[in-house]
ROPA-784741 format. One record per residue (C-alpha): x, y, z; residue in three letters. Coordinates in pm, 1 decimal. Example, Ala and Ser with C-alpha at 12.3 -4.5 7.8 and 13.67 -1.06 7.14 Angstrom:
+----------+----------+----------+------+
!        x !        y !        z ! type !
+----------+----------+----------+------+
!   1230.0 !   -450.0 !    780.0 !  ALA !
!   1367.0 !   -106.0 !    714.0 !  SER !
+----------+----------+----------+------+
This chain:
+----------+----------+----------+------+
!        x !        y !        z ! type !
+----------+----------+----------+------+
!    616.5 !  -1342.0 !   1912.9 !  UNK !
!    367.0 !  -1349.8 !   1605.7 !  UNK !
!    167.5 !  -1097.3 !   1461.0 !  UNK !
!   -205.1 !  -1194.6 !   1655.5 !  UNK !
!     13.5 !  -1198.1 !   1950.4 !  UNK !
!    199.7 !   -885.0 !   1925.1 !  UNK !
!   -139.6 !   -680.7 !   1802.3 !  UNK !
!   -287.1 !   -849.3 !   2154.9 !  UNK !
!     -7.7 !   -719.2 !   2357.5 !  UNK !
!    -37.6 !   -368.5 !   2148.6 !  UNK !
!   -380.7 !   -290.8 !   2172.8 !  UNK !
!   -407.2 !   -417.6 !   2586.3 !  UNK !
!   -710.5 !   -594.6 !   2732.1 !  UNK !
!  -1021.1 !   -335.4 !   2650.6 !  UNK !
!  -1294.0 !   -406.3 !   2895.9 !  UNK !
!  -1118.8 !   -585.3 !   3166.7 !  UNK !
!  -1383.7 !   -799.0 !   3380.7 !  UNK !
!  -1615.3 !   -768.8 !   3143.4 !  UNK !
!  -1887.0 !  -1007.8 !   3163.6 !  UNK !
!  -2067.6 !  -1239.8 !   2855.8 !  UNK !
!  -2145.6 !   -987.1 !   2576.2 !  UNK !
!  -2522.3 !   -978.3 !   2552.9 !  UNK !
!  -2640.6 !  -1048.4 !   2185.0 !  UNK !
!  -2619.8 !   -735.9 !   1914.6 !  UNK !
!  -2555.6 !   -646.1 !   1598.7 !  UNK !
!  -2325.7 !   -423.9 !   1554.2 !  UNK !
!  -2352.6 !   -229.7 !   1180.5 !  UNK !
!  -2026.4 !   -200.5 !    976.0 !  UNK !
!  -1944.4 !     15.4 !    683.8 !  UNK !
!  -1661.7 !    -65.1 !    509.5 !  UNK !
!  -1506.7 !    199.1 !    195.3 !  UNK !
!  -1275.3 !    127.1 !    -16.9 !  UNK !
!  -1155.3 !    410.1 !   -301.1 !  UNK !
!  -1059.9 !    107.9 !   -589.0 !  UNK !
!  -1321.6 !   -136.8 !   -742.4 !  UNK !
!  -1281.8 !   -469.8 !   -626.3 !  UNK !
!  -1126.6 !   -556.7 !   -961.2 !  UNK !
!   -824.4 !   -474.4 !   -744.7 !  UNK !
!   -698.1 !   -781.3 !   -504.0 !  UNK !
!   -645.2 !   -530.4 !   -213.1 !  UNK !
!  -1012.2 !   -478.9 !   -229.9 !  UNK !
!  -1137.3 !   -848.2 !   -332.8 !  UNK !
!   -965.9 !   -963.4 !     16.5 !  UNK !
!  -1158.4 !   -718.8 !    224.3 !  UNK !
!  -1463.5 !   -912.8 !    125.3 !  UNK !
!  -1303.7 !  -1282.2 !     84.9 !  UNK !
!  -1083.4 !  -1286.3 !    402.1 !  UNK !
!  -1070.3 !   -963.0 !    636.2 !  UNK !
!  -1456.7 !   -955.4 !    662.7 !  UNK !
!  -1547.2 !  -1353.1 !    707.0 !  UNK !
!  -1249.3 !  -1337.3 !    963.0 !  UNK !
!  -1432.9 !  -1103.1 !   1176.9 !  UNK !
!  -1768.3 !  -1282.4 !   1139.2 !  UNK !
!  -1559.3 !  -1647.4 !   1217.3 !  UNK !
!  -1393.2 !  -1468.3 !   1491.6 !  UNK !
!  -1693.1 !  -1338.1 !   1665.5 !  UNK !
!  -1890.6 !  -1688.4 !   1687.6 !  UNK !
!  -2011.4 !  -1744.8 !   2018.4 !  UNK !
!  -1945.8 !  -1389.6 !   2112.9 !  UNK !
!  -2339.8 !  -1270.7 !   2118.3 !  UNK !
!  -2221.1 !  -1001.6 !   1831.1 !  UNK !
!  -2344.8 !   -981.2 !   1478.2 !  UNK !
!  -2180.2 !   -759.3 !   1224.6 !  UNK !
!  -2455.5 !   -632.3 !    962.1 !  UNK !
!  -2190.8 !   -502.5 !    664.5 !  UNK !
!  -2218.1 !   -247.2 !    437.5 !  UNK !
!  -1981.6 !   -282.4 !    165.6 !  UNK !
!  -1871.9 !     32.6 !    -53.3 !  UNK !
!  -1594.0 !     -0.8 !   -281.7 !  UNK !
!  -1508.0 !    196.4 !   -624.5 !  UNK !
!  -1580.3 !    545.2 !   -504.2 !  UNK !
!  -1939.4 !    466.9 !   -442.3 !  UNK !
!  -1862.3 !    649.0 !    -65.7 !  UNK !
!  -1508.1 !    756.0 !   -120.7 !  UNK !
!  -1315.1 !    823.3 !   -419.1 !  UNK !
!   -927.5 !    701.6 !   -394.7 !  UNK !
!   -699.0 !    931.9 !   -139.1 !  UNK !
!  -1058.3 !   1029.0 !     39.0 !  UNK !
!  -1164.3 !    720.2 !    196.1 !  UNK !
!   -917.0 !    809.9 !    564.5 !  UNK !
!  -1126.0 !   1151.7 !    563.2 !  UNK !
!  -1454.7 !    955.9 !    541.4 !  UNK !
!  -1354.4 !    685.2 !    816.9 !  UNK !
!  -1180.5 !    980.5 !   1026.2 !  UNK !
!  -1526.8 !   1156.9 !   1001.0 !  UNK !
!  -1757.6 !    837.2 !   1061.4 !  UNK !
!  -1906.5 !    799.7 !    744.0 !  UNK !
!  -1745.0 !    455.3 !    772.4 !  UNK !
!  -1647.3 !    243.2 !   1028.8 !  UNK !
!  -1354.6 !    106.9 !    846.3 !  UNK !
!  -1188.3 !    188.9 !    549.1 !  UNK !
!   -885.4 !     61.7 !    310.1 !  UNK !
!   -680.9 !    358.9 !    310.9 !  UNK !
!   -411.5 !    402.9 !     94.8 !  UNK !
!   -120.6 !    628.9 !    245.0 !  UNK !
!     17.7 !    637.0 !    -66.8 !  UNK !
!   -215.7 !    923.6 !   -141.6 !  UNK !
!   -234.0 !   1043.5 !    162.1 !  UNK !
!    100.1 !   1230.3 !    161.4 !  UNK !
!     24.9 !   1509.6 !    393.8 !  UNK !
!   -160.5 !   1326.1 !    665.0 !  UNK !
!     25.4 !    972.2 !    592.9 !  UNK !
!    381.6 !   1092.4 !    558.2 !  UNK !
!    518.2 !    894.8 !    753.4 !  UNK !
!    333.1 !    556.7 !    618.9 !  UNK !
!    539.8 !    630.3 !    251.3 !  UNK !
!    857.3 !    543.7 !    360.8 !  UNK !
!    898.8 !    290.9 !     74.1 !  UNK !
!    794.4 !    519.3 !   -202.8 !  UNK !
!   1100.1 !    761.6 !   -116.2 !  UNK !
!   1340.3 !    463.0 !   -120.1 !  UNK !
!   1322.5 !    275.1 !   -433.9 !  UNK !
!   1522.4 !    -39.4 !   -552.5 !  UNK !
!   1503.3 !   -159.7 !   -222.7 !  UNK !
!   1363.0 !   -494.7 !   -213.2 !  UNK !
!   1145.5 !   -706.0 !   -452.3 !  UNK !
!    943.2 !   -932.1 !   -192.6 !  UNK !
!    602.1 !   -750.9 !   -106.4 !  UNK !
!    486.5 !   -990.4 !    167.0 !  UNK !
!    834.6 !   -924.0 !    329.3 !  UNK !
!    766.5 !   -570.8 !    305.1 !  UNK !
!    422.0 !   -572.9 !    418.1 !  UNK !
!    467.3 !   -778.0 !    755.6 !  UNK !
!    794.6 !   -546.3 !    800.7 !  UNK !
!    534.6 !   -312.3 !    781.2 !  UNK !
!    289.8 !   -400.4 !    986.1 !  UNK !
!    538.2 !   -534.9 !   1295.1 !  UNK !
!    681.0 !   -151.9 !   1285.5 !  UNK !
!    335.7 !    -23.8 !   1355.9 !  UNK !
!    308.1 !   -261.3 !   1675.7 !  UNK !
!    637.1 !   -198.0 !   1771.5 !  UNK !
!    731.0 !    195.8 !   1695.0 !  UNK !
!    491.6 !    469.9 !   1813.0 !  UNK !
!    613.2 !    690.0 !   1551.6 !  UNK !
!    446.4 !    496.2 !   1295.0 !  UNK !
!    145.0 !    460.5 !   1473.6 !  UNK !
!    106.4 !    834.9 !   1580.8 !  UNK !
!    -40.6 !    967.3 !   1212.7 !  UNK !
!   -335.0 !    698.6 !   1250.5 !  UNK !
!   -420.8 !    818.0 !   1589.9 !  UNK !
!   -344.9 !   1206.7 !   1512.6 !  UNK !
!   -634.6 !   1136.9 !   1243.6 !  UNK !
!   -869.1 !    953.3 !   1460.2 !  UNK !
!   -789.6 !    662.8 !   1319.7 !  UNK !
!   -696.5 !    250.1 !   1483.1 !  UNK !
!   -453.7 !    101.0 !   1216.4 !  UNK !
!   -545.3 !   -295.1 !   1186.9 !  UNK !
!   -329.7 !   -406.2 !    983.3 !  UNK !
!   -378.9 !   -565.1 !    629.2 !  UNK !
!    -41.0 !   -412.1 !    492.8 !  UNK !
!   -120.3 !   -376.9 !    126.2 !  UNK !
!    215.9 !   -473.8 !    -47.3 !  UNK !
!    279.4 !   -413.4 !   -412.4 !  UNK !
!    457.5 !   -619.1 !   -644.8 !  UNK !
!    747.8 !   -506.5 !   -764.8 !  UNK !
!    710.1 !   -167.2 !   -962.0 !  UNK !
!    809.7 !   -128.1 !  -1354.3 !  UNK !
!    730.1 !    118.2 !  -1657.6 !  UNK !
!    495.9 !     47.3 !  -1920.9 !  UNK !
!    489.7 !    265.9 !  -2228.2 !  UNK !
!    349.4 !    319.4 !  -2595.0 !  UNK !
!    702.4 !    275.0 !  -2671.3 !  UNK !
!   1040.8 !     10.1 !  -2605.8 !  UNK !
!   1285.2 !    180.7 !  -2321.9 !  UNK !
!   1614.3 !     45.7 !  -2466.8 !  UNK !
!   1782.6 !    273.2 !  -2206.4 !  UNK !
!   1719.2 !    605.0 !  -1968.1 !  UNK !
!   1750.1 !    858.9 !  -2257.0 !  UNK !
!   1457.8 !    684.8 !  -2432.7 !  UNK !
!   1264.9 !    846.1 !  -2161.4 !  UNK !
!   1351.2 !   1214.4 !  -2206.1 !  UNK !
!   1044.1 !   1461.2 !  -2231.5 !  UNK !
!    789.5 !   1181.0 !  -2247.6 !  UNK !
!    474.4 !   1228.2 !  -2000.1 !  UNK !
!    489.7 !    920.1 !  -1733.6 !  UNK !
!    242.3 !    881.1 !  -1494.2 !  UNK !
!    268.7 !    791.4 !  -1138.2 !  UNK !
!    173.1 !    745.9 !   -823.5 !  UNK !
!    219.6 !    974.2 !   -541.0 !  UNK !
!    551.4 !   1004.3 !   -416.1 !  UNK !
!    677.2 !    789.7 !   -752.7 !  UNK !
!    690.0 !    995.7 !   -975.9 !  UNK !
!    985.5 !   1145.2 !   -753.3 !  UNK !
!   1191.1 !    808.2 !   -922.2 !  UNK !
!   1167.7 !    968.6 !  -1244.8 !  UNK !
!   1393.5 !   1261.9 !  -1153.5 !  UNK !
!   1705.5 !   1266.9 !  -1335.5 !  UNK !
!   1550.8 !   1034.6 !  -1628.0 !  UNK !
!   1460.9 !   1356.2 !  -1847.3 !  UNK !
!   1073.5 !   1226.1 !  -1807.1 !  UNK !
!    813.2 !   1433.6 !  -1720.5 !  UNK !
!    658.3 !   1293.0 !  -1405.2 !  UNK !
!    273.0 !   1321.8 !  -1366.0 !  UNK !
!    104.5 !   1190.6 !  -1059.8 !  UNK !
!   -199.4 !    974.4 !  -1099.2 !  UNK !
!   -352.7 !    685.9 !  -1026.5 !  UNK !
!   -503.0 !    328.9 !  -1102.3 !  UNK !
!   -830.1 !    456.0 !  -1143.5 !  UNK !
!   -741.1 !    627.4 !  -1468.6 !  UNK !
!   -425.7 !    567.0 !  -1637.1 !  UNK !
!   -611.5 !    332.2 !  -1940.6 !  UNK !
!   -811.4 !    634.7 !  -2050.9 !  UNK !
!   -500.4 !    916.1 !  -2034.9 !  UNK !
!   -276.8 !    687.2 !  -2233.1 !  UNK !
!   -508.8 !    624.8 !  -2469.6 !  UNK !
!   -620.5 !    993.5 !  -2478.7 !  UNK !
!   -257.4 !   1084.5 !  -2499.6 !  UNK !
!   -249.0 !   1242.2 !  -2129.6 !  UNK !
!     79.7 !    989.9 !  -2075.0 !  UNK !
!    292.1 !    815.4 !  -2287.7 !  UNK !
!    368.0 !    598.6 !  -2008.9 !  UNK !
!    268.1 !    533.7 !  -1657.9 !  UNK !
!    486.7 !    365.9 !  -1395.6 !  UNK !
!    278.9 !     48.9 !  -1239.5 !  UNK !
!    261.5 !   -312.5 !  -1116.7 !  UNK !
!    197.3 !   -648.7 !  -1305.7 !  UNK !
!    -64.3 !   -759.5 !  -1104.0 !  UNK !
!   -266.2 !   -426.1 !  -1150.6 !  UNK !
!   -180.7 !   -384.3 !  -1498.9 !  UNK !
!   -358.9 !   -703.1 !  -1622.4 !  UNK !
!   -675.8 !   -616.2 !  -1465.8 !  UNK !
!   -633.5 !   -242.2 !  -1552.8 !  UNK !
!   -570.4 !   -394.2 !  -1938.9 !  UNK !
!   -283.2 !   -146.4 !  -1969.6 !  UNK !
!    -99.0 !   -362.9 !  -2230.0 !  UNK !
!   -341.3 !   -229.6 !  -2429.2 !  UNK !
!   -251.8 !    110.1 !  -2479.2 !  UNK !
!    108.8 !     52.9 !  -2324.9 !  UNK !
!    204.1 !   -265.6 !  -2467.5 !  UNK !
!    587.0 !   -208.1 !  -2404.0 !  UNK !
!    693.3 !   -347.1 !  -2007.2 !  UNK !
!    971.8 !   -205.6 !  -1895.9 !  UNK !
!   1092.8 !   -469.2 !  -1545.6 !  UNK !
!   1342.4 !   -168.9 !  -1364.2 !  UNK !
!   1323.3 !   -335.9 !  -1057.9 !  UNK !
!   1228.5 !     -7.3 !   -861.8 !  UNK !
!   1135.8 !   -245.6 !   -588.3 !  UNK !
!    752.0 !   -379.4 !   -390.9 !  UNK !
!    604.9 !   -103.7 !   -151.0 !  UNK !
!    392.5 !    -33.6 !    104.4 !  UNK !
!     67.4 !    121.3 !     -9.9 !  UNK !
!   -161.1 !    128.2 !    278.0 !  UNK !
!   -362.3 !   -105.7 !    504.7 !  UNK !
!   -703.0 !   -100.4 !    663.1 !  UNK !
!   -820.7 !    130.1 !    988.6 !  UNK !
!  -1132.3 !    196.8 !   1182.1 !  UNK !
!  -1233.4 !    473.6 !   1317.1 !  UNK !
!  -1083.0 !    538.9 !   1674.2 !  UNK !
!  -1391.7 !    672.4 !   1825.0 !  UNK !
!  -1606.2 !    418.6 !   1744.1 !  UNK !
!  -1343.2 !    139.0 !   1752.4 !  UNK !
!  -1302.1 !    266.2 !   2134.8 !  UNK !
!  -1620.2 !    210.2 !   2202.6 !  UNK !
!  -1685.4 !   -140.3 !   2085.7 !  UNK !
!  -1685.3 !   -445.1 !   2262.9 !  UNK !
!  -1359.2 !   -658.9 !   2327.8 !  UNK !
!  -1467.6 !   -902.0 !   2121.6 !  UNK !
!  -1506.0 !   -706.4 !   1823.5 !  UNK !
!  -1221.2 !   -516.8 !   1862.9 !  UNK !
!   -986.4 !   -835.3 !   1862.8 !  UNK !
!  -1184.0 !  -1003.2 !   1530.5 !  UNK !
!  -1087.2 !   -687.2 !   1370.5 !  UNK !
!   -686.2 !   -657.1 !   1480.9 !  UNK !
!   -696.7 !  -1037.0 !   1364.5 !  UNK !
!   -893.6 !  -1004.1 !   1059.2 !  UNK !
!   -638.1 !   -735.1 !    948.3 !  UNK !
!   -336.3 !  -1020.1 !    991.9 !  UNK !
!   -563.7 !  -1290.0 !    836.6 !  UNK !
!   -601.7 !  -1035.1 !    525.3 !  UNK !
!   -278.7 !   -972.6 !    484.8 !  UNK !
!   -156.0 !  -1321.5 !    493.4 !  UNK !
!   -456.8 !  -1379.6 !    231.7 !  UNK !
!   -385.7 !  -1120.0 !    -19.9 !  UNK !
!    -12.8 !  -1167.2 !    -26.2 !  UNK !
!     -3.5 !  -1567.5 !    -60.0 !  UNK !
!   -276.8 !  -1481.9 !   -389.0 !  UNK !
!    -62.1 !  -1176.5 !   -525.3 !  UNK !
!    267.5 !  -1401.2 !   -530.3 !  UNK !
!     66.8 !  -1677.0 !   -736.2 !  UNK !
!    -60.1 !  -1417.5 !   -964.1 !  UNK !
!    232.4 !  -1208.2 !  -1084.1 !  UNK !
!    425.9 !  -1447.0 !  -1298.3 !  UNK !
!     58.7 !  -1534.3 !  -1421.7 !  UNK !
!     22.0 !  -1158.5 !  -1514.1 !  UNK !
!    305.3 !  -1143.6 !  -1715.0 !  UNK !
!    201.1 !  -1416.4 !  -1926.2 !  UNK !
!   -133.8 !  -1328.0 !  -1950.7 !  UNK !
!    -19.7 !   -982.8 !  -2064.6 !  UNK !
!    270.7 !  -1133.4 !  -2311.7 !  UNK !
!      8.5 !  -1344.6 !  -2487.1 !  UNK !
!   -234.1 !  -1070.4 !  -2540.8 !  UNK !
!     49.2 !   -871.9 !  -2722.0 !  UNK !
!    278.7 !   -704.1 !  -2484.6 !  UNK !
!    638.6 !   -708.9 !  -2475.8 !  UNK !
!    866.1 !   -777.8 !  -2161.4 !  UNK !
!   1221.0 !   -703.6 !  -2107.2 !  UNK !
!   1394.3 !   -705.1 !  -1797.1 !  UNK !
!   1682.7 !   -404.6 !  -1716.1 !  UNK !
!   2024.1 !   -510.5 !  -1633.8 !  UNK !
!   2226.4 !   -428.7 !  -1282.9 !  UNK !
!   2368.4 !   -159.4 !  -1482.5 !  UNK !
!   2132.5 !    -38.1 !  -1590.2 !  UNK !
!   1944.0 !    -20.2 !  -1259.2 !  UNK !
!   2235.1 !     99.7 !  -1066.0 !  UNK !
!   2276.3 !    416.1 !  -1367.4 !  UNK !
!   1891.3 !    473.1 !  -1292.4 !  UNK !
!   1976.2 !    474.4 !   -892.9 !  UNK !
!   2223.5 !    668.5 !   -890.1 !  UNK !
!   2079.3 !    931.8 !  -1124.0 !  UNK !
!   1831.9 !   1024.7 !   -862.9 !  UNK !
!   1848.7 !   1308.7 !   -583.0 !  UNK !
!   1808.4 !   1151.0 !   -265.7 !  UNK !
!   1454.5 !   1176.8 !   -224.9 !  UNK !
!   1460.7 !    973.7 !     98.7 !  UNK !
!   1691.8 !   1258.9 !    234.9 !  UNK !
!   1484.5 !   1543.2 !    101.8 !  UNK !
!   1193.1 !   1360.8 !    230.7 !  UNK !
!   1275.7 !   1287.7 !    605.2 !  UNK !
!   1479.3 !   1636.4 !    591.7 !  UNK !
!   1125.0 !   1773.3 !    501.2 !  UNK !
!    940.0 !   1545.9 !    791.4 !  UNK !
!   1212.7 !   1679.6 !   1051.4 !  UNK !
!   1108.1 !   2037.2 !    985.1 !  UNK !
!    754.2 !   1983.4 !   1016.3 !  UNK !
!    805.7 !   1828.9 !   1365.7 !  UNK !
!    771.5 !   1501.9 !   1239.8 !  UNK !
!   1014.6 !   1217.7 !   1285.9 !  UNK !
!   1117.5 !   1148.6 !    951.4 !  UNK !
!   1498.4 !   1076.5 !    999.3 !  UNK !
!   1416.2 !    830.1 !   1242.2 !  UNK !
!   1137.1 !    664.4 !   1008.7 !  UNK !
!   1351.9 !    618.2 !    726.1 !  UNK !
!   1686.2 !    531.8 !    962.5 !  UNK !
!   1430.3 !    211.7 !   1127.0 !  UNK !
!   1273.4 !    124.1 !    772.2 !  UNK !
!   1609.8 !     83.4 !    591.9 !  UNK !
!   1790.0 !    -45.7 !    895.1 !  UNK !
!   1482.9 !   -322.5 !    963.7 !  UNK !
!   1492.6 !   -444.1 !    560.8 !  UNK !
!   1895.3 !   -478.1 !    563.5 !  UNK !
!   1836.1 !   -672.9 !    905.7 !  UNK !
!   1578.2 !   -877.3 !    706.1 !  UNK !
!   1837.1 !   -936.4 !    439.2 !  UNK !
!   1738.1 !   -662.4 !    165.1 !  UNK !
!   2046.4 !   -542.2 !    -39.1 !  UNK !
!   1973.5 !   -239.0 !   -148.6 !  UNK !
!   2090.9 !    -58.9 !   -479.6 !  UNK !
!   2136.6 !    258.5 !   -312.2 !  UNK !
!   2164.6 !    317.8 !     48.4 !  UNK !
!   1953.0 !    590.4 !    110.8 !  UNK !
!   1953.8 !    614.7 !    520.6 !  UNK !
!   2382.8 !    692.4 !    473.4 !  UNK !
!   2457.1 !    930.0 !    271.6 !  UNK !
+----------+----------+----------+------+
């Protein structure tokens, strides 16, 4: 069973009997928290919304968008509270800093070194929320539809003001991070700071960080070889960071039609965004290289010292989801058990210990 297929079967047949859809337009605010510098964001204009308005031809429905990206309705880690609320139909919200109402959705962030292939990740992703009502719950609990668009990272690495020749290079320097990564820097001697995209050019250069922890294809755009012309490939693995949602009241309330354009557009986006983010990684790291930067690549090692340094944050972290009444065991237990299945070989097994 695909993905359009399985969302079909997930979501059920709204409106049964329903008759021809009398013409309307229907307005649609979308928010995003990044600028569309960012190829999470580009896509929401370039595939996930022109699959919608392809999707709904013939259908007597109109979509009259509103785009607002950057902040200019919600800043990043406040765009689910502005969809939740209404202030936008649909949003691009990133769970990855939305720890307390998202827990759940940052699985990957607590279990580093995992796997390198994003697109895997993301469509992992996005099946579990069809399939597993655990990972759907948070979405609903916040009155939000999930719709898919799994936005996967590239693989994660370091950059920094200076070379990394091994972990003790790293003690008492200021990396930033974000969300739940800076939790990878424990046992390194750093001094994890949490951040964001947004603003890690201007605190490097200011002196905020001496490092941030980051991703090729958001680096280049971001000009972080810049100020951090050092790149540092650990390996700590791609991640989910998010996907897009509507909000459930109004999503309830909308005509079939619509409601399917959206589940589909949310596939279509994340095919979209995944197939351009492969092409542009290597192209990032040569891009970078030639304005300056350097890039060297950790051994096994190296990777496995790193690893095995660590406290087992994915413990700590479902340990902490259990007591809050949440199922985190059982998140992390499906999530590690589904990427093995998928043929992931983990550095550390984080689910076993």
């Amino acid at each position: 069973m695909n993905s359009i297929t399985k969302i079909a079967a997930a979501i059920g047949i709204v409106a049964l009997g329903a008759g021809n859809v009398a013409a309307e337009t229907i307005n649609i605010t979308v928010a995003a928290g990044h600028p569309p510098v960012f190829r999470w964001v580009k896509h929401v204009n370039q595939t996930f919304i022109p699959t919608v308005n392809k999707e709904l031809e013939g259908s007597g429905i109109t979509v009259n968008w509103s785009e607002q990206y950057g902040g200019s309705l919600a800043k990043v880690g406040g765009v689910l509270e502005a969809v939740e609320e209404g202030l936008a139909e649909v949003g691009l919200v990133s769970s990855l800093f939305e720890a307390a109402k998202l827990s759940e959705q940052n699985v990957t962030y607590f279990t580093p070194f995992v796997s390198t292939d994003a697109a895997a990740i993301a469509e992992l992703i996005d099946n579990l929320h069809i399939e597993n009502a655990d990972l759907r719950a948070p979405w609903g609990s916040n009155n939000l539809v999930y719709l898919g668009g799994a936005i996967g990272i590239d693989d994660y690495l370091i950059m920094t003001k200076f070379p990394v020749n091994s972990i003790d290079d790293l003690k008492n320097k200021k990396i930033g991070a974000p969300g739940p990564a800076v939790n990878w820097l424990k046992g390194t001697g750093a001094v994890g700071v949490s951040g964001n995209l947004t603003t890690y050019y201007n605190e490097i250069k200011t002196g905020v960080y001496d490092g941030v922890i980051v991703f090729a294809s958001a680096a280049l755009p971001g000009k972080l070889y810049e100020v951090a012309p050092h790149i540092t490939k650990v390996g700590f693995g791609a991640q989910y960071a998010g996907g897009i949602a509507a909000n459930k009241d109004w999503f309830d309330a909308q005509p079939e039609a619509l409601q399917k354009a959206l589940m589909k557009a949310g596939v279509a986006d994340r095919l979209a965004y995944h197939t351009d983010l492969n092409a542009a990684v290597a192209k990032s790291f040569e891009i970078m290289k030639s304005k300056g930067a350097t890039v060297t690549e950790v051994d096994d090692a190296f990777r496995q010292k790193w690893a095995a340094g660590m406290d087992n944050v994915a413990k700590e972290w479902a340990a902490k989801l259990d007591s809050e009444g949440k199922p985190g065991t059982k998140v992390l237990t499906t999530y590690m058990d589904s990427m093995r299945a998928a043929g992931a070989k983990p550095v550390r097994d984080w689910d076993k210990e």
